[in-house]
C-alpha positions in Angstrom: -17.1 12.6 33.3 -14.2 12.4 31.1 -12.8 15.5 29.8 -13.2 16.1 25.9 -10.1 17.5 24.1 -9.8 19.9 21.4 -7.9 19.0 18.2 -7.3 19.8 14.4 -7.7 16.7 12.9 -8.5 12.8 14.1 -7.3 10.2 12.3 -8.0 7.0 12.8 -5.9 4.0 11.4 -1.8 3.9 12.4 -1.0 2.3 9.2 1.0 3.6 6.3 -1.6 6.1 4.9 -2.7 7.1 8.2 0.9 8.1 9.9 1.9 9.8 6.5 -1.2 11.7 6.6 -0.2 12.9 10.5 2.9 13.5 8.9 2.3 15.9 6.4 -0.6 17.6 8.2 1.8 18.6 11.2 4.4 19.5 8.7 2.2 22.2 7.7 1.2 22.9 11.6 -2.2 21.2 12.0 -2.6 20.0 15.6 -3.0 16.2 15.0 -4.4 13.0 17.1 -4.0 9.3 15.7 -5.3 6.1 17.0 -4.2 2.8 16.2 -5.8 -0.3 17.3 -2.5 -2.5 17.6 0.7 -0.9 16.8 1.7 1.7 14.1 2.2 -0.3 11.2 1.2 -3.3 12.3 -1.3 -5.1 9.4 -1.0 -4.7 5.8 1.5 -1.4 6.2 4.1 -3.6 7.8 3.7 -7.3 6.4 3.7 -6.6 3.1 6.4 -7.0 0.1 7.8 -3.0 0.6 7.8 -2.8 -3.3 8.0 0.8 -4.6 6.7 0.1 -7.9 5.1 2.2 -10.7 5.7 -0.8 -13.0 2.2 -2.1 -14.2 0.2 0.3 -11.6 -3.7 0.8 -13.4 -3.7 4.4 -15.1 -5.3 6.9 -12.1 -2.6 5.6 -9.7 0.4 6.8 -11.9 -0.1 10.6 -10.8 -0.3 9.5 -7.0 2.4 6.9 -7.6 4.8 9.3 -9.2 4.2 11.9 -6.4 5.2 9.1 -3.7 8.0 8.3 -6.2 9.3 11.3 -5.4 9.4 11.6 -1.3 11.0 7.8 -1.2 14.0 9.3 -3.0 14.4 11.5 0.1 13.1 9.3 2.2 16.0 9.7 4.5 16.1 13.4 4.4 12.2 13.3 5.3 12.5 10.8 8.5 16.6 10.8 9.3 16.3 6.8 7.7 16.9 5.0 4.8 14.6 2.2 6.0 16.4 0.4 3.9 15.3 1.7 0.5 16.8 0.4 -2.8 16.4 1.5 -6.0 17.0 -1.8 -8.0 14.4 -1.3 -10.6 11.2 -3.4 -10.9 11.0 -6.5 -14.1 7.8 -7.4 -14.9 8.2 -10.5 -17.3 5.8 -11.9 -19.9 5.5 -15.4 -21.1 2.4 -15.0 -23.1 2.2 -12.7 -26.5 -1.7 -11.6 -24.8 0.2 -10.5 -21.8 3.7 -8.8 -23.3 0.7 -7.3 -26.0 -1.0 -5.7 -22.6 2.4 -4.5 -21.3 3.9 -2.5 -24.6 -0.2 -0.8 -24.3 0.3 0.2 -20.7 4.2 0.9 -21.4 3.0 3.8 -24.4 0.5 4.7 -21.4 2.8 5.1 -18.7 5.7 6.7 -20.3 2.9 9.5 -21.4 2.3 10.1 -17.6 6.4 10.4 -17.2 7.1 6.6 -15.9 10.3 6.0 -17.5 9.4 2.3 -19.0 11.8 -0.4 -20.7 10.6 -2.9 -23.0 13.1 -5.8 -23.0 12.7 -8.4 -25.6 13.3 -12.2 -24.0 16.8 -12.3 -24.9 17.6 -8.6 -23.4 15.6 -9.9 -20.6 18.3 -13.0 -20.5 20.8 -11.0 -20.9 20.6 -8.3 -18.2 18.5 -10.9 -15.8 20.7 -14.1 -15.9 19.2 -15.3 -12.5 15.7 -15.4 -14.2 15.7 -19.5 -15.2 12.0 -19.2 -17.3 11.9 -18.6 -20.5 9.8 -15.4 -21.6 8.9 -13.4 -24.7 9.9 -10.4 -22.8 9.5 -7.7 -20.3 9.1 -4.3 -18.7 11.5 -3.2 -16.5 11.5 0.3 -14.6 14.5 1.2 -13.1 13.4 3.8 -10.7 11.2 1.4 -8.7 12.8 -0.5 -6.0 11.5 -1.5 -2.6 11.7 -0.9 1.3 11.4 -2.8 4.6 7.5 -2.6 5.2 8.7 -3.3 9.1 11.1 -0.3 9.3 8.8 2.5 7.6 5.6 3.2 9.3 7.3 3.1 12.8 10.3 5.4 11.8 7.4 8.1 10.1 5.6 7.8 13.1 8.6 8.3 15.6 9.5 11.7 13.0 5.5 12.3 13.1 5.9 12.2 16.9 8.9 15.2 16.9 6.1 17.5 14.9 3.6 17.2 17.7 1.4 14.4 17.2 0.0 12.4 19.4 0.1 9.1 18.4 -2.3 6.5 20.8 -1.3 2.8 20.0 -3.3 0.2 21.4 -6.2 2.5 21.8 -9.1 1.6 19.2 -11.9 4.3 18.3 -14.9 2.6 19.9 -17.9 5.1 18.9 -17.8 8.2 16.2 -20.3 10.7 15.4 -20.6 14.3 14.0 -22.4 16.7 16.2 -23.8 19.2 14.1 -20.3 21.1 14.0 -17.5 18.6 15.3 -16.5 15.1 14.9 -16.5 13.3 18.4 -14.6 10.4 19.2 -14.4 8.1 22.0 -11.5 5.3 22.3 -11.7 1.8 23.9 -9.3 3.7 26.7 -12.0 6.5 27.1 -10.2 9.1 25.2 -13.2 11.6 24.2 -11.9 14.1 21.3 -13.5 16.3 18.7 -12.5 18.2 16.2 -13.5 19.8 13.2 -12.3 17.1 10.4 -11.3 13.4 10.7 -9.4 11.3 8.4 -10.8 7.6 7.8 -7.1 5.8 7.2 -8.8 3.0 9.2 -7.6 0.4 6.5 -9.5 -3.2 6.0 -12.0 -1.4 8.8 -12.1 1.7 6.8 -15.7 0.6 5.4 -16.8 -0.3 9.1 -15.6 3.0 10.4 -17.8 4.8 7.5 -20.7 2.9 8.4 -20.8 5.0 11.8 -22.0 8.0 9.2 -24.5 5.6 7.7 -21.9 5.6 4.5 -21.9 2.2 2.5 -18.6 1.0 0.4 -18.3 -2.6 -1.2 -14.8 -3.5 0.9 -13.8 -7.3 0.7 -11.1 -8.7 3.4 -8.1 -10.4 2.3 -4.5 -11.4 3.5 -1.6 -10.7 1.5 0.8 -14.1 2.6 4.4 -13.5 2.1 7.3 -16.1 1.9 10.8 -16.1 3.1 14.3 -18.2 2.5 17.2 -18.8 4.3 19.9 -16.2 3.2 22.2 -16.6 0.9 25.3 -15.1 -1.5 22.8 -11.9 -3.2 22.5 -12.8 -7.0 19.0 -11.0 -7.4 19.8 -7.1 -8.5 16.1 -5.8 -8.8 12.3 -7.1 -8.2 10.3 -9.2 -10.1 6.8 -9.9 -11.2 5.7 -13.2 -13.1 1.8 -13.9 -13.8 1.4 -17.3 -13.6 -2.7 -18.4 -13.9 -3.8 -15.0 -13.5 -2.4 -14.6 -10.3 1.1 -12.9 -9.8 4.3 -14.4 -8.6 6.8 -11.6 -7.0 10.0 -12.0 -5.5 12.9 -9.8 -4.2 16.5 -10.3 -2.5 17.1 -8.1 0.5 20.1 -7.0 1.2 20.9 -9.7 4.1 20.2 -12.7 1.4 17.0 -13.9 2.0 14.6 -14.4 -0.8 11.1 -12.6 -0.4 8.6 -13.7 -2.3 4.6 -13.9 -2.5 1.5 -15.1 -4.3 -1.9 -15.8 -3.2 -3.9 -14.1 -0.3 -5.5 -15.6 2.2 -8.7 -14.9 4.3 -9.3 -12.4 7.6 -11.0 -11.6 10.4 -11.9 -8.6 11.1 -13.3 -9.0 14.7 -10.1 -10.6 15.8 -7.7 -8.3 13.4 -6.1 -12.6 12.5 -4.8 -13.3 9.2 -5.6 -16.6 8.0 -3.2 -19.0 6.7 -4.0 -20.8 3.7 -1.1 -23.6 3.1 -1.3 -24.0 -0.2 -0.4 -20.4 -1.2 2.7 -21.3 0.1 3.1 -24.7 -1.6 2.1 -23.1 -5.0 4.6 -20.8 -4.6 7.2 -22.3 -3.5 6.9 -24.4 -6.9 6.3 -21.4 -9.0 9.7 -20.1 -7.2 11.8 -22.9 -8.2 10.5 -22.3 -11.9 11.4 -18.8 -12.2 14.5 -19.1 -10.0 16.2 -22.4 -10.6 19.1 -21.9 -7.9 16.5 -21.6 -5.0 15.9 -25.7 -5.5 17.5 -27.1 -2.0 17.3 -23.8 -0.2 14.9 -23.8 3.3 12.4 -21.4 3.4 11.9 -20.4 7.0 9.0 -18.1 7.7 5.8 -16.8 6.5 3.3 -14.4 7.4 0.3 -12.0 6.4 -1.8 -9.2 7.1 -5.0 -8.1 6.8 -5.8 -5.5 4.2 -9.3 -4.0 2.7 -9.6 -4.7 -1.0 -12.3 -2.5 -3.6 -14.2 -3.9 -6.1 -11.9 -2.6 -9.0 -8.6 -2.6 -6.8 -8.7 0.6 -6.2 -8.6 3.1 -3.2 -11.5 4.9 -1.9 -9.7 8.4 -1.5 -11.5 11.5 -0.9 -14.2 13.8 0.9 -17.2 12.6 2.0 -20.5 13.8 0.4 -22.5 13.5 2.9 -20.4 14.5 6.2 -18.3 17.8 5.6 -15.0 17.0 7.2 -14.8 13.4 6.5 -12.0 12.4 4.1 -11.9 8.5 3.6 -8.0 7.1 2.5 -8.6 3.0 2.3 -9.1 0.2 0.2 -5.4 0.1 -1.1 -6.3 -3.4 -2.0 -2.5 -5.0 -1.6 -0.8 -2.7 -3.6 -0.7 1.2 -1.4 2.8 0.8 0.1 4.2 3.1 -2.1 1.3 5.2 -2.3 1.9 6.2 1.7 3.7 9.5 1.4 1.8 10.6 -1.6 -1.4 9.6 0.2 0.2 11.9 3.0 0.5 14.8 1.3 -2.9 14.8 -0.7 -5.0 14.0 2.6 -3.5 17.2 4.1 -3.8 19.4 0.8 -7.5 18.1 1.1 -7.4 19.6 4.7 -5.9 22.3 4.8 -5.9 23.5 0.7 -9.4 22.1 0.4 -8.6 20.5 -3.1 -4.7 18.2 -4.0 -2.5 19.2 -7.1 -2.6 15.6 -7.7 -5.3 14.0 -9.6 -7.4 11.5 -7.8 -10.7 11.2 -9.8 -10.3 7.1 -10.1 -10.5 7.0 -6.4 -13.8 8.9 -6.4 -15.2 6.9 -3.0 -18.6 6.9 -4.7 -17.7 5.8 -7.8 -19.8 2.6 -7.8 -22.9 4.8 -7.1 -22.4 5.6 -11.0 -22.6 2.0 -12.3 -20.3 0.1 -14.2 -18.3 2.2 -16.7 -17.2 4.4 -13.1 -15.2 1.6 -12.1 -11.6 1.7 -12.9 -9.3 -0.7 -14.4 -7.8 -3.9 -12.5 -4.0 -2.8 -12.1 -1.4 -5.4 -14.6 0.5 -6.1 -11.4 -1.2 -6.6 -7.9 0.9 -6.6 -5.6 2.3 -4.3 -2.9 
């Protein structure tokens, strides 16, 4: 019979929430296991935009924003890597009086929570954003966002989460988890049998499935964030920028090798198979929308695309906190496209939750049961939804 090991803390999704979790947990000497289905960082964590945005995040995710806000300005100090982090600032430009009406509310909002907003009027915005070719009323721009390379963090946190102590088991799903009365137990698709005495649900777009094992029920859709990106070229984009166009956002950013990021729509998943699926006319749509906004991309190639699969709330949301019915269960998922730059702010309240037993950080609008308490629970749909 396999032998069962001992541990602090299982968690159990190798994502960006999960490894930053591990992180900060061994930091403050907790003994640590992980497992990943795939690879560290391998779905939403690592496909995404890597925007480090406060710029139009919904009202409870400023205090858990601003806190990750904080750890990407030392982002090298913390993992010996920049992983290419730039602070270009963030745009967020309105065509529509409804929608620049929307942004001066959550502007007066955010600056109250210590954001550090700009309200540009459409010539300022013309001005300071020559490259932008659509005409708008205005804008908001924050100049202490910026972005990352999704594909760079989560493996370099987990190789620094590694020199703590962790043991970190890719390619080894959790099959089967229970609570016995005084432990969590664990087995893995490789036969790995573990228990310890609190485990972390980080398990992502399966984060609802894995709470299910502990007969606990959240409303978690499936979706597939589809990213675009050009041929390189001379850089002439000096910070991201967010464009609502039909309800939906358009976002695009210039990395430091020329290419052109950009994004729209999602697409569909499956969970079974861990497959994004492509929808072509995300990309078509797009593309359009791209030429609009940027005028000198008209004759350029755009060579790749790709997705991932990511676990999306009812109100956009997270589902981020302590179970009520298991003691020991802490649920982090649901980041619903937009929890990139939550991830070491998510670290460090899942291990004050452990180890503190409450977070300095205020995460009420995460409550996971908050649509046990009917509709006026339910938080507000962020301005911007993207990563």
């Amino acid at each position: 019979m396999t032998r069962v090991s001992e541990t602090d803390v299982i968690i159990v999704g190798g994502g960006i929430a999960g490894v930053c979790s591990a992180y900060y947990l061994a930091r403050r000497g907790a003994r640590v296991m992980l497992f990943e289905r795939g690879t560290v960082g391998s779905q939403a964590s690592g496909v995404n935009f890597g925007g480090l945005r406060t710029n139009g995040r919904a009202e409870p995710e400023l205090p858990l924003s601003l806190r990750a806000r904080s750890q990407w300005q030392k982002i090298e100090t913390l993992v010996g890597e920049s992983c290419e982090t730039e602070i270009t600032g963030h745009i967020e430009i309105c065509d529509r009086a409804e929608h620049m009406a929307a942004v001066e509310q959550w502007a007066t909002m955010a600056d109250g929570h210590g954001v550090g907003t700009q309200l540009m009027t459409g010539a300022e915005v013309a001005r300071r954003f020559p490259w932008i070719g659509t005409k708008v009323l205005g804008g908001c721009f924050v100049a202490s966002d910026g972005a990352a390379n999704p594909r760079l963090v989560t493996p370099v946190f987990a190789i620094a989460t590694r020199k703590l102590g962790v043991d970190i088991r890719e390619h080894d799903a959790v099959r089967t988890a229970h609570h016995d009365g005084a432990c969590f137990q664990i087995e893995s698709e490789s036969g790995t049998r573990v228990r310890a005495p609190t485990l972390i649900n980080a398990a992502g777009a399966w984060g609802a499935r894995l709470a299910a094992q502990f007969s606990e029920v959240f409303p978690l859709d499936v979706m597939a964030p589809q990213m675009v990106v050009s041929e390189p070229f001379p850089r002439m984009i000096t910070s991201t920028v967010d464009y609502p166009v039909n309800g939906r956002f358009f976002y695009a950013r210039q990395i430091g090798r020329g290419n052109l990021l950009f994004g729209r729509g999602p697409g569909g998943a499956d969970l079974d198979t861990g497959r994004a699926k492509y929808v072509p006319q995300n990309l078509f749509d797009a593309s359009r929308i791209a030429v609009d906004v940027l005028p000198f991309l008209r004759g350029r190639n755009f060579i790749r695309t790709w997705a991932g699969v990511e676990g999306k709330s009812p109100d956009s949301l997270p589902f981020l906190g302590r179970s009520r019915i298991v003691g020991g269960l802490i649920h982090a998922f649901g980041f619903s496209g937009h929890g990139f730059q939550l991830g070491p702010g998510i670290g460090e309240v899942v291990a004050e939750l452990v180890l503190d037993g409450r977070t300095s950080t205020q995460i009420e609008g995460f409550d996971p049961y908050r649509f046990d308490k009917g509709p006026d629970a339910v938080g507000k749909t962020p301005l911007v939804q993207t990563a």
